[in-house]
C-alpha positions in Angstrom: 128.2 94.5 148.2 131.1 93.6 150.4 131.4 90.1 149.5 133.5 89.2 152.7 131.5 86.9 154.9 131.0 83.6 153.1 128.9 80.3 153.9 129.3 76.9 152.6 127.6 76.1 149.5 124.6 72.9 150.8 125.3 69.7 149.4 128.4 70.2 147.2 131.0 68.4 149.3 133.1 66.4 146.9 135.3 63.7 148.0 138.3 62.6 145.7 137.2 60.0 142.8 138.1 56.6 144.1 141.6 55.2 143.0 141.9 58.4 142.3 145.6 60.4 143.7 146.7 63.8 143.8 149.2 64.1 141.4 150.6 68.0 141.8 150.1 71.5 141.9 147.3 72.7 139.5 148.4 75.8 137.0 147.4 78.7 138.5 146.8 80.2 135.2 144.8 77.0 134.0 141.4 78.1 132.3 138.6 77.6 134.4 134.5 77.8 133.2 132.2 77.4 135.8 128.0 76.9 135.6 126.7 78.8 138.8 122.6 78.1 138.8 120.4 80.5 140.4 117.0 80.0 142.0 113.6 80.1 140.7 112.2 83.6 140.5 109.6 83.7 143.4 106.0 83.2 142.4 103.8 86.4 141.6 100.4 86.8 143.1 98.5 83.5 142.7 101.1 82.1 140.4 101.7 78.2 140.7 105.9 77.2 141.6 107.0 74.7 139.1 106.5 72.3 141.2 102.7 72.7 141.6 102.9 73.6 137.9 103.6 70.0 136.7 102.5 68.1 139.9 98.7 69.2 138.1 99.6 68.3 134.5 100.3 71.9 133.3 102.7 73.0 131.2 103.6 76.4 129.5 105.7 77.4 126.5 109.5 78.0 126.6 108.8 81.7 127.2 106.4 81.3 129.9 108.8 79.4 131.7 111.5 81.5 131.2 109.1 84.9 132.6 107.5 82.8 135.5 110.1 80.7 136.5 113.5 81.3 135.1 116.3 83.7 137.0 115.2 87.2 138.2 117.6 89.5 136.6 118.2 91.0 139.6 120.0 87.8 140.9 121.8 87.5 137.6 122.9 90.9 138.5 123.7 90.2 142.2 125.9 87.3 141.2 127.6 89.3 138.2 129.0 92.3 140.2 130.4 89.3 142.7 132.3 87.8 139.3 133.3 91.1 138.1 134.6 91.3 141.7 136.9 88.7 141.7 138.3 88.9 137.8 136.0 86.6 136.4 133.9 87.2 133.1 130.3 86.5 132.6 129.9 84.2 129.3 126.2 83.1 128.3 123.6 83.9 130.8 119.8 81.9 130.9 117.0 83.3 132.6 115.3 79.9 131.6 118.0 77.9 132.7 118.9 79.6 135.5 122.3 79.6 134.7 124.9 81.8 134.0 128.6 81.1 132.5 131.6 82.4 134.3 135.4 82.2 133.0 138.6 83.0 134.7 141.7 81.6 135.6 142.1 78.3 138.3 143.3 81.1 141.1 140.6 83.5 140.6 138.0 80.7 140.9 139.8 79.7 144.1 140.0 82.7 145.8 136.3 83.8 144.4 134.2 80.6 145.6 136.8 79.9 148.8 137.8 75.8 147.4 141.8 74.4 146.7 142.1 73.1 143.1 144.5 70.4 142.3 145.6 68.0 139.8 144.4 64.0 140.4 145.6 61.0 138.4 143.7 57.8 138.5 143.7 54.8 136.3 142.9 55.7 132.3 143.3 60.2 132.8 143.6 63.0 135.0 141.3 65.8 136.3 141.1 69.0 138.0 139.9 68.2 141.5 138.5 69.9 145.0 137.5 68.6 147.9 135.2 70.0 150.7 132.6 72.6 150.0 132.3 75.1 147.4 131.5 78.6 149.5 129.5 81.7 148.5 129.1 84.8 149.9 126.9 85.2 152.8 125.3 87.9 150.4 124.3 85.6 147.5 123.3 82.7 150.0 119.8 81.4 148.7 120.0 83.4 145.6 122.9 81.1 143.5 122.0 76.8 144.4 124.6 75.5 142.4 127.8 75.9 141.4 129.3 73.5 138.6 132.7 73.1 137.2 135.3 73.5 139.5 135.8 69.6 139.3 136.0 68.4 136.0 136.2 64.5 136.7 134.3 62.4 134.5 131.1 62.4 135.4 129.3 59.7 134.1 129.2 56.6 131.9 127.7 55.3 128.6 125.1 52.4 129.4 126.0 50.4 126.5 127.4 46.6 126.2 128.6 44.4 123.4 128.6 41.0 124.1 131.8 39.6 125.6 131.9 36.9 122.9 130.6 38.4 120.3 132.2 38.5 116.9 132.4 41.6 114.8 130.8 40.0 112.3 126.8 40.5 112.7 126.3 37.4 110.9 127.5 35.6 113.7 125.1 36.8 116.1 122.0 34.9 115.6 119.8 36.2 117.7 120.2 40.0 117.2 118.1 42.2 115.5 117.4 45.5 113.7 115.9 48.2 115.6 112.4 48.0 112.8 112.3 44.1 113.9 112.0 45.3 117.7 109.5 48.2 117.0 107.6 45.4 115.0 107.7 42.9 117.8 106.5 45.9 120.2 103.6 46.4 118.3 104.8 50.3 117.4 102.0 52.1 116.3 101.9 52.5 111.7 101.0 54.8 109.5 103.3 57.6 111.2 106.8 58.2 111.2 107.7 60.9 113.4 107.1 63.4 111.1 106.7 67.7 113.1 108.7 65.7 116.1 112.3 66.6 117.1 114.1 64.1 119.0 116.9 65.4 121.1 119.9 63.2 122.2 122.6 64.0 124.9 126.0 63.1 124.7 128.8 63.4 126.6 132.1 62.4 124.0 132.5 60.3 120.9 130.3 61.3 117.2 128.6 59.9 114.1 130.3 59.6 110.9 127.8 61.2 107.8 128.9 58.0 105.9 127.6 55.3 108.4 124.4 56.8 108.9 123.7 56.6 105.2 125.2 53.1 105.2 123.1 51.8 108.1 119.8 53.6 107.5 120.4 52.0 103.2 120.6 48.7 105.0 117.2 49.4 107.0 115.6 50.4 103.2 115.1 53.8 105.3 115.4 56.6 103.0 114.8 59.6 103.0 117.6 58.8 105.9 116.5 60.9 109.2 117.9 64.7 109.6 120.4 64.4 112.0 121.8 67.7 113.5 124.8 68.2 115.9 124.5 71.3 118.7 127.9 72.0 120.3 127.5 72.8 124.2 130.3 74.0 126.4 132.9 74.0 123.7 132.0 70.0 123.0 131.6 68.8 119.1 130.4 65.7 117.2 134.1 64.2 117.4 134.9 60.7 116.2 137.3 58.8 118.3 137.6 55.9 115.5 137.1 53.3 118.7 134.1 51.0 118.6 134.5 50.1 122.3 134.4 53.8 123.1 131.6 56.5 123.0 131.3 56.7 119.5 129.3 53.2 119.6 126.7 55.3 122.4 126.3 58.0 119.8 125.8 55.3 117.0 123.6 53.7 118.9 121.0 56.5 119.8 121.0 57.9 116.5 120.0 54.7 114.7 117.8 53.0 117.4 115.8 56.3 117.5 116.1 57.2 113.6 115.2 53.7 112.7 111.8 53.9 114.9 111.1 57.7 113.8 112.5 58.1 110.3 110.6 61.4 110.1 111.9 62.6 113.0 114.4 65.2 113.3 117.5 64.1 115.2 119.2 66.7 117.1 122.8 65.8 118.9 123.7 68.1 121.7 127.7 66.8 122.3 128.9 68.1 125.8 131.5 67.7 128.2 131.9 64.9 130.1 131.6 66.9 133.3 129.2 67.9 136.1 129.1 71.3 134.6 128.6 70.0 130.8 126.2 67.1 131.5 123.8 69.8 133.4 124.0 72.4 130.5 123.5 69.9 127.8 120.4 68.9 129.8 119.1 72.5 129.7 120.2 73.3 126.7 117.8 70.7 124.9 114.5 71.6 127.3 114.6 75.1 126.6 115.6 75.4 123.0 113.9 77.4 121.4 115.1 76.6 117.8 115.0 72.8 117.1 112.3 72.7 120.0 112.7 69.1 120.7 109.5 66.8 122.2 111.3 64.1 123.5 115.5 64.1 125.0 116.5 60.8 125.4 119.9 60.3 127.6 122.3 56.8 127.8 124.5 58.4 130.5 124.5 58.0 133.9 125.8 56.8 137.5 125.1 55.7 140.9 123.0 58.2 143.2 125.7 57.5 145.4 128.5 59.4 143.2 127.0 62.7 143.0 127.3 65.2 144.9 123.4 66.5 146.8 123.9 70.3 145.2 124.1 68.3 141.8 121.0 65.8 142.4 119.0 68.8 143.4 119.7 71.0 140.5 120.0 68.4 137.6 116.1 67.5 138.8 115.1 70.5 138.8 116.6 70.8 135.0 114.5 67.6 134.2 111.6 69.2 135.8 111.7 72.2 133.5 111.4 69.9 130.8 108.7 68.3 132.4 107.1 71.4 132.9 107.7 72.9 129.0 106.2 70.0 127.6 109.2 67.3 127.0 109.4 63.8 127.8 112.4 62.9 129.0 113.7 58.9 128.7 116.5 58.0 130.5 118.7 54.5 130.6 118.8 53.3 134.2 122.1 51.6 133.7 123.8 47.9 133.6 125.2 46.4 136.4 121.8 45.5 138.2 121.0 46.2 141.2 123.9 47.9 143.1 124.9 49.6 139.5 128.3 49.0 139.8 129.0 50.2 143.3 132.0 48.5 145.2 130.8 49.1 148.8 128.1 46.4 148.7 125.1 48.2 148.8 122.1 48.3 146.1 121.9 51.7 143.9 119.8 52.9 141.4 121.0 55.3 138.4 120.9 58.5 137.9 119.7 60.5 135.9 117.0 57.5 135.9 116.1 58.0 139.1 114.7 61.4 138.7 110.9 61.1 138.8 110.7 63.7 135.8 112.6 60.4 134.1 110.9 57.7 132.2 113.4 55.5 133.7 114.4 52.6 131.0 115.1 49.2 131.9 116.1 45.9 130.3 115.0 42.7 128.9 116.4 39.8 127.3 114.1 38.9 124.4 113.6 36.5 121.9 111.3 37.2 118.3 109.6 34.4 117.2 107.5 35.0 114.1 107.7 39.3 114.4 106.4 38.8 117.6 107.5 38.0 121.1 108.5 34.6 121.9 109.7 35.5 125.3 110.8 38.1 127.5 112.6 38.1 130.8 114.9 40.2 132.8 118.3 40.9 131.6 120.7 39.6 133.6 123.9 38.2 132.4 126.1 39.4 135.1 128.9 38.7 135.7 129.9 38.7 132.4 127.3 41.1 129.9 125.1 43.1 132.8 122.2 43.2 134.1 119.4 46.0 134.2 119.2 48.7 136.8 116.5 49.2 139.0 115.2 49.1 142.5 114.4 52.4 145.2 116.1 55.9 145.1 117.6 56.9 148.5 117.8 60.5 147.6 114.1 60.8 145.9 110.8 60.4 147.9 107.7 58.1 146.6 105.8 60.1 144.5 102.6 60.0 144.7 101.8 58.2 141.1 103.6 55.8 142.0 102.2 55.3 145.1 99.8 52.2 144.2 102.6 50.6 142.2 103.2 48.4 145.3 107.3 49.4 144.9 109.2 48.1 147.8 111.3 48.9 150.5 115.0 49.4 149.4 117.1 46.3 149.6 119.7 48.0 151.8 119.6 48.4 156.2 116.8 50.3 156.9 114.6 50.0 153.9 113.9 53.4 152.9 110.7 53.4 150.4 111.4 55.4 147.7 110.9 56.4 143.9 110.7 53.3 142.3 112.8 52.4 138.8 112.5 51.6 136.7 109.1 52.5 135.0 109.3 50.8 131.4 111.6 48.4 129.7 112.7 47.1 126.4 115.7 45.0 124.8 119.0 45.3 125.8 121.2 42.1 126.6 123.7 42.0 124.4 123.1 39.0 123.8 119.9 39.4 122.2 121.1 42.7 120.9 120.4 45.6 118.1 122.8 45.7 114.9 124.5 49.0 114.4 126.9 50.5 112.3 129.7 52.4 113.6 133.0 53.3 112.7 133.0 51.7 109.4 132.1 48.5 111.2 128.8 46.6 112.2 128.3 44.7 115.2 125.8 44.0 118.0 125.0 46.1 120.9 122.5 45.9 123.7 122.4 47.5 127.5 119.8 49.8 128.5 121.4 52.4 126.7 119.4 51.4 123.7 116.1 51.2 125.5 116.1 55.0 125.9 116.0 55.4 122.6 113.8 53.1 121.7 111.2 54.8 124.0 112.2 58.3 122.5 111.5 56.8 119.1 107.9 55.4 120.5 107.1 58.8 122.2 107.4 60.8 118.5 105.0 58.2 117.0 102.8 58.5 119.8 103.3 62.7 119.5 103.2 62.5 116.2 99.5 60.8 115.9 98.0 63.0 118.8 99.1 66.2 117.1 100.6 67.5 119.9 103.6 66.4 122.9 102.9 64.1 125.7 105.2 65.8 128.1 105.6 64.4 131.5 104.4 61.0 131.1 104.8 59.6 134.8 101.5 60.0 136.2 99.5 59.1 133.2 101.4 56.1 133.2 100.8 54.9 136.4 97.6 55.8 136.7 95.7 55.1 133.7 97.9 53.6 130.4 99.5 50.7 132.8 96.2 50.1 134.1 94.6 49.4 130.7 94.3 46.5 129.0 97.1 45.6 126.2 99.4 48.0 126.7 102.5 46.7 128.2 104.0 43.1 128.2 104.0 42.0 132.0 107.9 40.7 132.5 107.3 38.3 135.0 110.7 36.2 135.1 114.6 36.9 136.5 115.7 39.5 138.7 118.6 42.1 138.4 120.2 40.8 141.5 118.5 41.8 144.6 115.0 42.6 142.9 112.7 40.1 141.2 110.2 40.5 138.7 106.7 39.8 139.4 103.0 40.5 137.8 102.6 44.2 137.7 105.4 46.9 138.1 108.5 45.9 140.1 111.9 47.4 140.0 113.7 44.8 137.4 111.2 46.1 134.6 108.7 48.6 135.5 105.1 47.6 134.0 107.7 45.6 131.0 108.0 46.5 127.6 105.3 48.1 125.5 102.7 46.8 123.3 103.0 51.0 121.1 99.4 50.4 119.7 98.0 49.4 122.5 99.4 52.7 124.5 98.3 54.9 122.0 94.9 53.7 121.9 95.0 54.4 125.9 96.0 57.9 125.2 93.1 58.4 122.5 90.8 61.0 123.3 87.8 58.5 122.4 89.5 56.0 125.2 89.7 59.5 127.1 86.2 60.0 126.8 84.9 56.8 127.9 86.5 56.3 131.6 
């Protein structure tokens, strides 16, 4: 192949990060690793896609996926010789995945994919930007969808929140709790513990200290502690920054929420870059490994739909959809500045990852145990000051059809586009009414919606756990049979996240509210099966 006639790349213009300034000429010598993501090997006789794979509830094993679905070798190949071409070097390849690694220098990547590299400063760092459209090779047009790492801005952001006047002290807090005390007020199912489940948890900076764990999971009277496991992706490790208001908090956070639910759980960290390029492989990495084989990923990272770029929407979906489609449940936070999520220009946004309908989208409540039980529960919103939940209508993903009797609404913004509604499930996160953790030698209270994914990961290993085998995509069955049963979800029927109320039934401050765990898994008995 010639490799002279090139196209642009669909949906990867990047604009500069806002505030952000160029701030001189990048190093042409600078070390550049790039994600390229191929597309998925065409269907074979009477095959299914993916997508009709899990739209009808199927799933197949790692392998499978990887022979029916992951990259034909003959791309890999194709895209290969074009590297090889332009003095870069092919680093780990996945035919599951559809990915391959390519290193090389900041020129080479320049000249190979057609973009200008330079350095940007904005307030807090600095980052190796582009601008415009990545371009291919007419050749390998259609064959290679994504291209990921040229930019390595931060990507995304941690969805958790300590209280703005809260003390360090967790003695001062009187209305927090431990995450047991919030299982026990959700009714979490008893008698299991986890145990055969591996729960896999993606983030993008910070680490867990050995000693905390022990110290925080003593407090709980858990013991043994949970197995917690770190797996390095992109050169990323389980790294301490020693800063409680940084991501070693998120880390803390996930690991003890979800270890306190499933003790018998195996924990699995996969630390990654906060990139495009890292956030995506972490993603993949957990679906499709086959060594720790996780049942459940649960991610507290994310950003407005707004900030990402279409190439990356499209192919970190279709990386949640794999999971979906290998079995995995995939809970996701759906952020903390209700309903615009943080965005400046005045318009309403929903989170994403969250908004991917392969998510179980995580909102937030503000709740109060009276008893071991729920006293009350409404929306969190403390905005200005401690956040709100996110929610509302994607403008990038379509109505799907489970969710097509949920009565979700038009989209707050001009024109009212009707799409995928978020979030679908909620749980506690104001800070306010928030979960004790340990972290960095210290303890304090934390709450945002980055504890609610989690929470749910915990629930979904119990629920896996009892019925001997993974509940996978969840979605549909949600929506159209456990929400629909009696018991199984406490309606939130009070506040609003800003532009969205809540109401009786699913709406976008707090899907169909926060679960009653006994009363789900009874829904997804095979006896309650057998009966409808």
């Amino acid at each position: 192949m010639a490799f002279d006639t090139y196209v642009k790349l669909p949906g990867s213009e990047r604009k500069p990060m806002r505030g952000a300034t160029k701030s001189g000429v990048l190093n042409p010598k600078e070390p550049v690793q790039v994600t390229v993501v191929l597309r998925e090997r065409p269907p074979r006789g009477k095959q299914a896609s993916a997508d009709d794979l899990v739209a009808s509830g199927g799933r197949v094993s790692r392998d499978q996926y990887a022979a029916r679905y992951g990259a034909d070798p003959k791309d890999v190949k194709a895209v290969a010789a074009f590297a090889r071409a332009h003095r870069l070097k092919v680093g780990q390849v996945s035919l599951p995945s559809r990915t391959l690694t390519l290193t090389g220098t900041s020129t080479a990547f320049a000249k190979a994919f057609q973009v200008q590299m330079e350095k940007y400063q904005y307030k807090g760092g600095s980052y190796r930007g582009r601008t415009g459209s990545v371009n291919i090779p007419s050749e390998l047009s259609g064959i290679i969808v994504g291209v990921h790492g040229l930019d390595n801005r931060p990507h995304v952001q941690p969805h958790f929140r300590i209280a703005a006047n809260a003390s360090a002290a967790v003695a001062a807090a009187s209305t927090s709790y431990t995450a047991l005390q919030v299982a026990q007020a959700y009714n979490f199912p008893t008698g299991v513990n986890g145990k055969g489940q591996t729960i896999a948890i993606i983030e993008l900076g910070g680490g867990y200290k050995s000693a905390d764990l022990k110290t925080y999971f003593k407090s709980l009277k858990i013991s043994p502690a949970p197995s917690v496991s770190a797996v390095s992706v992109d050169g990323a490790k389980n790294k301490p920054t020693g800063d409680t208001n940084g991501p070693d908090t998120e880390v803390m956070l996930d690991i003890e929420v979800a270890g306190a639910v499933a003790p018998g759980a195996k924990i699995v960290v996969y630390f990654a870059p906060n990139t495009d390029a890292g956030f995506l492989d972490a993603i993949n990495k957990a679906a499709m490994d086959k060594t720790h084989k996780p049942s459940v990923i649960s991610i507290s990272w994310g950003g407005p739909e707004s900030g990402w770029t279409a190439q990356s929407l499209q192919n970190y979906n279709t990386a949640l959809q794999s999971a979906a489609a290998v079995g995995v449940t995939v809970c996701v936070a759906c952020g903390d500045n209700g309903s615009t999520d943080g965005s400046t220009d005045g318009s309403d946004q929903v989170d994403f990852p969250a908004s991917s309908p392969y998510s179980l989208a995580c909102g937030g409540t503000s709740l109060d145990i009276s008893g071991g039980a729920i006293g009350s529960e409404v929306v969190w919103n403390d905005l200005p000051n401690d956040g709100a939940t996110g929610g509302g209508v994607s403008a990038t993903f379509p109505l799907p059809s489970w969710q097509a009797n949920a009565k979700v609404p038009k989209s707050a913004n001009p024109g009212g586009i009707k799409g995928r509604g978020v979030p679908d499930v909620a749980g506690d996160a104001d800070p306010q009414t928030g979960y004790q953790v340990q972290a960095d030698g210290s303890k304090f209270v934390v709450g945002g919606t980055s504890a609610v994914a989690p929470l749910w990961a915990g629930l979904v290993a119990l629920l896996n756990q009892k019925a001997g085998k993974p509940g996978g995509y969840l979605n549909p069955n949600l929506y159209q049979s456990v929400a629909l049963a009696t018991g199984t979800f406490h309606d939130i029927t009070s506040g609003n996240n800003g532009d969205y109320k809540a109401g009786p039934g699913w709406d976008a401050c707090s899907g169909w509210g926060s679960p009653n765990g006994a009363g789900i898994l009874q829904s997804l008995s095979p006896s309650k099966k057998s009966k409808a």
